[in-house]
RODO-2510 file (C-alpha; in nm, 4 decimals, decimal comma):
residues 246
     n   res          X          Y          Z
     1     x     0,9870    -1,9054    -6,4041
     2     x     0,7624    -2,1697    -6,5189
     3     x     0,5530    -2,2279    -6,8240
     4     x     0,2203    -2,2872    -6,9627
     5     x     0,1023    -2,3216    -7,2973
     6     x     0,3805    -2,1045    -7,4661
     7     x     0,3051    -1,8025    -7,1698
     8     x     0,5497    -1,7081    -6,9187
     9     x     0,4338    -1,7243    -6,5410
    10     x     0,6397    -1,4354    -6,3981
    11     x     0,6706    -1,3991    -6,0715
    12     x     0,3701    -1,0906    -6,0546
    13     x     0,1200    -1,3299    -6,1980
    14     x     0,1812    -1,5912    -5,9399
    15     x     0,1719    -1,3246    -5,6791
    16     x    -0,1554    -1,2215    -5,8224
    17     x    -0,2897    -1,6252    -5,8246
    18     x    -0,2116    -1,6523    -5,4730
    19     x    -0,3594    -1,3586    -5,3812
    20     x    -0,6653    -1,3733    -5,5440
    21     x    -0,6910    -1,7461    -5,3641
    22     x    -0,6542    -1,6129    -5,0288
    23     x    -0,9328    -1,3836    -5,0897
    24     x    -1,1779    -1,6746    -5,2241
    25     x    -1,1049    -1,8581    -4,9236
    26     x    -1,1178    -1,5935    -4,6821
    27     x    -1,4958    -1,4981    -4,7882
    28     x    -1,5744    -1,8607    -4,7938
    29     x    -1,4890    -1,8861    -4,4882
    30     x    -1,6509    -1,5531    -4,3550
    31     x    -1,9577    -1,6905    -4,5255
    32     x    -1,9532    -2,0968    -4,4236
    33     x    -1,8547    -2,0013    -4,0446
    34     x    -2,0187    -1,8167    -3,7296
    35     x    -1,9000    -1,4477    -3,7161
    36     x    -1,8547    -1,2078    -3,4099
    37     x    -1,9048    -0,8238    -3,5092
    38     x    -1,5804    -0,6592    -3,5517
    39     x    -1,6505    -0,3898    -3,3151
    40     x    -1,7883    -0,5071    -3,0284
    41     x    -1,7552    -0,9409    -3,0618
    42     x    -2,1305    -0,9555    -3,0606
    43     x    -2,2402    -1,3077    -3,1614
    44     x    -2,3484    -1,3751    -3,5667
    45     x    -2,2890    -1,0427    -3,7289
    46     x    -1,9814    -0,8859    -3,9177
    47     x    -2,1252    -0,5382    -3,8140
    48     x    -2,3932    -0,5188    -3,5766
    49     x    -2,6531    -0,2893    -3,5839
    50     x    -2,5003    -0,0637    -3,2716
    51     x    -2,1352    -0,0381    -3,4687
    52     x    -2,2947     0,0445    -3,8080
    53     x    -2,4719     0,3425    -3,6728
    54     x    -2,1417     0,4362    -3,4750
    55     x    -1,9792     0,4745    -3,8537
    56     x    -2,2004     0,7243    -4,0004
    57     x    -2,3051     0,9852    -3,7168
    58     x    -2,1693     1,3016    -3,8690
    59     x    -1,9422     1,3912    -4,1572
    60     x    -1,6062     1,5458    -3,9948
    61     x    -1,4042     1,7627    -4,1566
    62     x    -1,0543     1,9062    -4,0766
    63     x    -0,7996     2,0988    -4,3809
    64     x    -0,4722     1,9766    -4,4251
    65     x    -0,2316     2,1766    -4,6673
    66     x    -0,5201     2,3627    -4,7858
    67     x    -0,7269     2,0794    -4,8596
    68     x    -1,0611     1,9560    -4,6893
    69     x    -1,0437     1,6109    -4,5275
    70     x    -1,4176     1,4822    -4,5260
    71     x    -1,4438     1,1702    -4,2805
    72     x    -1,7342     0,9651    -4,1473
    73     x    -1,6318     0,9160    -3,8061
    74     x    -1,3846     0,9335    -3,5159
    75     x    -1,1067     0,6661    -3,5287
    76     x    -1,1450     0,5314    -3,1466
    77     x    -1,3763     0,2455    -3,0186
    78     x    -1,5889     0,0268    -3,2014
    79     x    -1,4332     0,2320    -3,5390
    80     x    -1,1108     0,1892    -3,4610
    81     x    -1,1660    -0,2099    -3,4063
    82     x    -1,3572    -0,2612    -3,7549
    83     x    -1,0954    -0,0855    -3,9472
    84     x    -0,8313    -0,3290    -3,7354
    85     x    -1,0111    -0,6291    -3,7972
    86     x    -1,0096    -0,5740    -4,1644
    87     x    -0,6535    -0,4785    -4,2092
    88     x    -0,4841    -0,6991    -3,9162
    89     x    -0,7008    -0,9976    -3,8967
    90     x    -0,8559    -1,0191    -4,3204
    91     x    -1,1886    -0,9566    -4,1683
    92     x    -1,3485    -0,8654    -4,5469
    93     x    -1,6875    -0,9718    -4,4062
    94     x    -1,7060    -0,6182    -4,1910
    95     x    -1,5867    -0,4056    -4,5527
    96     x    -1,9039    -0,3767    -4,6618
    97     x    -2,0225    -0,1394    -4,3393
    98     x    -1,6911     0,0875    -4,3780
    99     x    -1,7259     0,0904    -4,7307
   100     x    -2,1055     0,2596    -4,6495
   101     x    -1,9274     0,5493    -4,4071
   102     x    -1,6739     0,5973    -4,6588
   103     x    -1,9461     0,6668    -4,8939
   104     x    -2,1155     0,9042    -4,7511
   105     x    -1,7356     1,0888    -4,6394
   106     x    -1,6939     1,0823    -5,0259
   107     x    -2,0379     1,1745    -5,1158
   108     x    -1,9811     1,5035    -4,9247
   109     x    -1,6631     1,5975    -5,0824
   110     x    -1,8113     1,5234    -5,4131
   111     x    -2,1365     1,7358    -5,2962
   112     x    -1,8670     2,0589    -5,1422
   113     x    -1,6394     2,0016    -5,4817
   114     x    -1,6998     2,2475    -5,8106
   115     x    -1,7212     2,1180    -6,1378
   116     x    -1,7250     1,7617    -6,2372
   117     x    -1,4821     1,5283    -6,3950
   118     x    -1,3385     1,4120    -6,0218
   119     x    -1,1551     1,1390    -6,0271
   120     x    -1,0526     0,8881    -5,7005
   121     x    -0,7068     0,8441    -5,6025
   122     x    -0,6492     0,5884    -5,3504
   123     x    -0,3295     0,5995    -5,1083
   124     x    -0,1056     0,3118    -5,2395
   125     x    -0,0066    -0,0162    -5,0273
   126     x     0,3629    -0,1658    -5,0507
   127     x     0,3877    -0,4551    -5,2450
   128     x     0,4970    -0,6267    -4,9139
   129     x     0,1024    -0,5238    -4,7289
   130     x    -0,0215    -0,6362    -5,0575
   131     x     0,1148    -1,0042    -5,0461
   132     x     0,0762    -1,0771    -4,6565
   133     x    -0,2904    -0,9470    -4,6743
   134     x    -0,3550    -1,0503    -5,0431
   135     x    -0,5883    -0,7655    -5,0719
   136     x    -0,5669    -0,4071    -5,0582
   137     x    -0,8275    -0,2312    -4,7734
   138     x    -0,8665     0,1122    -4,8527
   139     x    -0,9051    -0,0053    -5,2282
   140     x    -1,1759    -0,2896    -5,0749
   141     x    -1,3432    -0,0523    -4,9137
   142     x    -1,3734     0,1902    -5,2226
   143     x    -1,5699    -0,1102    -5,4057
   144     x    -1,7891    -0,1486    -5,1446
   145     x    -1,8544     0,2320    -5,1669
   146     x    -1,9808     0,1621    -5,4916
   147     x    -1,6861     0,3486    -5,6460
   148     x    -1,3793     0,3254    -5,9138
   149     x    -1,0464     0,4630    -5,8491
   150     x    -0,7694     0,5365    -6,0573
   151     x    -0,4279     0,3794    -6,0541
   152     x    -0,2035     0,7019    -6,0330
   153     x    -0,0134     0,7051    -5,7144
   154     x     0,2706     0,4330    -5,6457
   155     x     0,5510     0,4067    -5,3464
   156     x     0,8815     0,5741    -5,5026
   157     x     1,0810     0,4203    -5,2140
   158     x     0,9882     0,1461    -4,8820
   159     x     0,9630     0,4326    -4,5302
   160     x     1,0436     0,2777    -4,2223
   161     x     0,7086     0,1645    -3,9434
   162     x     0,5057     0,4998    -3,8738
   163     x     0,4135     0,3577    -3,5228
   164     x     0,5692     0,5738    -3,2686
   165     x     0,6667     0,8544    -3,5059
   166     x     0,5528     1,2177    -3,4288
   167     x     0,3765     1,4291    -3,6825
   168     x     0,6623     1,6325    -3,7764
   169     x     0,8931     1,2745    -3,7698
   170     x     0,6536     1,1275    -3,9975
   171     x     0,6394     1,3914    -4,2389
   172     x     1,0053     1,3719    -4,2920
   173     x     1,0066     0,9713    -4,3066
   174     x     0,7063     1,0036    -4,5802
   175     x     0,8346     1,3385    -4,8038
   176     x     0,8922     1,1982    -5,1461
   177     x     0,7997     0,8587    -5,0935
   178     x     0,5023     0,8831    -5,2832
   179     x     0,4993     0,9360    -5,6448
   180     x     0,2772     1,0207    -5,9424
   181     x     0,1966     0,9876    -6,3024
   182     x     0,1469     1,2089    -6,5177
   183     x    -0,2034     1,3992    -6,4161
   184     x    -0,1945     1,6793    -6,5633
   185     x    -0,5171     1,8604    -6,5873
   186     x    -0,6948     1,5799    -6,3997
   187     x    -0,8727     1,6973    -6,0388
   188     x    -0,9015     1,4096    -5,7267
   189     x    -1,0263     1,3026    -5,4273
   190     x    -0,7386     1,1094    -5,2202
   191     x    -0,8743     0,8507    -5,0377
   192     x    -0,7457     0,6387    -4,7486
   193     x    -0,9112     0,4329    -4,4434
   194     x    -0,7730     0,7132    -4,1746
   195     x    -0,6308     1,0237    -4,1354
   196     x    -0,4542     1,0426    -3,8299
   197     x    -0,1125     1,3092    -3,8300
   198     x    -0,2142     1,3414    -4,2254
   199     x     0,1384     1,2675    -4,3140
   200     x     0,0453     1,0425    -4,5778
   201     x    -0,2229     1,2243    -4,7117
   202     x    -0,0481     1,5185    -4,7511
   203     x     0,2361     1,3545    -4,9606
   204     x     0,0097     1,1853    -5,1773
   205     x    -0,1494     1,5280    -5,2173
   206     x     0,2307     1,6509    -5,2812
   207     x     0,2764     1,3843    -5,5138
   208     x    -0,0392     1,4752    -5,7426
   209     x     0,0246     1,8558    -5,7903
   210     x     0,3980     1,7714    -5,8536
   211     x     0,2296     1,5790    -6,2006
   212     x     0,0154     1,8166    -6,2686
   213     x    -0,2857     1,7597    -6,1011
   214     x    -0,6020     1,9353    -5,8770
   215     x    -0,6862     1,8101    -5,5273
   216     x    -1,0361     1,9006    -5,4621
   217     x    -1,0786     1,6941    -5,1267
   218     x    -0,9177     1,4154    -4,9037
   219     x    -1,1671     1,1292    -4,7704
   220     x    -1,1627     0,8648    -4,5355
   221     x    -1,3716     0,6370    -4,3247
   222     x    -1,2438     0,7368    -4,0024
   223     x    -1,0221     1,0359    -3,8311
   224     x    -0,8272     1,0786    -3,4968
   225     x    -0,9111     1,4393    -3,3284
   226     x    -0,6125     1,6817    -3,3644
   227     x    -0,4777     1,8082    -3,0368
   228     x    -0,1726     1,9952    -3,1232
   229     x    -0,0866     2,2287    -3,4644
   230     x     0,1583     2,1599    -3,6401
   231     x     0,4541     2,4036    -3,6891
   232     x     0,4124     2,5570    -4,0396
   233     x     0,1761     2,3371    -4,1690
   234     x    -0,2280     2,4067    -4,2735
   235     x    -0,4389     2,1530    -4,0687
   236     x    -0,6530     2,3552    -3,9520
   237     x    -1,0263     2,2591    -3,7458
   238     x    -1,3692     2,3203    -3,9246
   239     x    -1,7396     2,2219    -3,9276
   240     x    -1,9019     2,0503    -4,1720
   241     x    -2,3066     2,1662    -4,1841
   242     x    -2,4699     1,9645    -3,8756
   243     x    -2,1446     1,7473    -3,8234
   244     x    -1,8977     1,7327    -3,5461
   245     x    -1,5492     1,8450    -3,5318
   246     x    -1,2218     1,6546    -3,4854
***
């Protein structure tokens, strides 16, 4: 641990220096040098005009534990690569077009929600996805919403890779993994980049009512279709006004 006028550096602060660095680079880069779009690898755009109007067709909406699950589009194709190409590859540039679907996805659960008072509750990252990336995506793409969240939910313990797990496996690699402050009284929207089994949203959702608190909605920018129930769980299919269904 090193020093500096009379303040310890601990090893968080650094940590936060070098993270905060990689982002200032990264968007001076994104901004000094030619981009492809994210989606489709069409020359000088982050987002071109095609894969921005891919993002906000339709609202989709499935329930999960009892909950709606509000999402702007389908997690395949030119969706699927954005949201890659922002976590994988640091592409920030292309945030700014998911951060516009995941608007409207939590614009409509605000609109569907009763009473006010709603606060956002973002799924957490590990402090590991947090130092490799040196910025947080769903949490990046909540500012580019043109939202706040709150800092309530934290990992309790490290789960092993998700990739390749079923839903019922990764239900059982997530439960209690999650946990919670003290929310009592307080109502949320959980937010993450994609639902896909729902595993993690339904254990930050698990999480939350353990403290104390209401879950009004779960939103996200993008959502895999469901193709088979799962055994004694809620995640059930629904409409949303003129949307489509996943």
């Amino acid at each position: 641990m090193t020093r500096h006028r009379g303040r310890a550096w601990g090893p968080s602060l650094a940590h936060h220096c070098l993270a905060l660095g990689r982002r200032v680079i990264r968007e001076i880069v994104a901004f000094l040098v030619p981009v492809v779009c994210a989606g489709c690898g069409e020359n000088d755009a982050s987002v071109c005009a095609t894969c921005r109007d891919a993002l906000c067709n339709s609202i989709l909406t499935r329930t999960l534990d009892g909950v709606p699950v509000y999402s702007a589009a389908h997690y395949s194709g030119r969706v699927k690569r954005m949201l890659l190409a922002v976590k994988r590859d640091g592409r920030v540039d292309a945030a700014s077009a998911l951060g516009i679907a995941l608007h409207a996805a939590i614009t409509a659960a605000l609109a569907d929600a009763e009473g006010r008072g709603i606060e956002l509750a973002t799924v957490p990252a590990s402090l590991r996805s947090r130092q490799r990336r040196g910025f947080v995506p769903v949490d990046l793409m909540v500012r580019r919403a043109g939202f706040g969240r709150s800092r309530v939910l934290a990992w309790r313990r490290r789960p092993r890779d998700q990739i390749g797990l079923g839903r019922a496996q990764r239900t059982e690699n997530l439960a209690g993994a999650i946990r919670s402050k003290n929310v009592r009284g307080r109502r949320f929207i959980v937010v993450d980049d994609v639902v896909t089994s729902g595993a993690t949203l339904s254990e930050c959702v698990r999480a939350l009512r353990l403290s104390g608190g209401e879950i009004v909605a779960c939103a996200t920018v993008a959502s895999t279709p469901l193709r088979l129930a799962t055994p004694g769980r809620d995640q059930s299919v629904t409409r949303s006004g003129t949307g489509a269904t996943v």
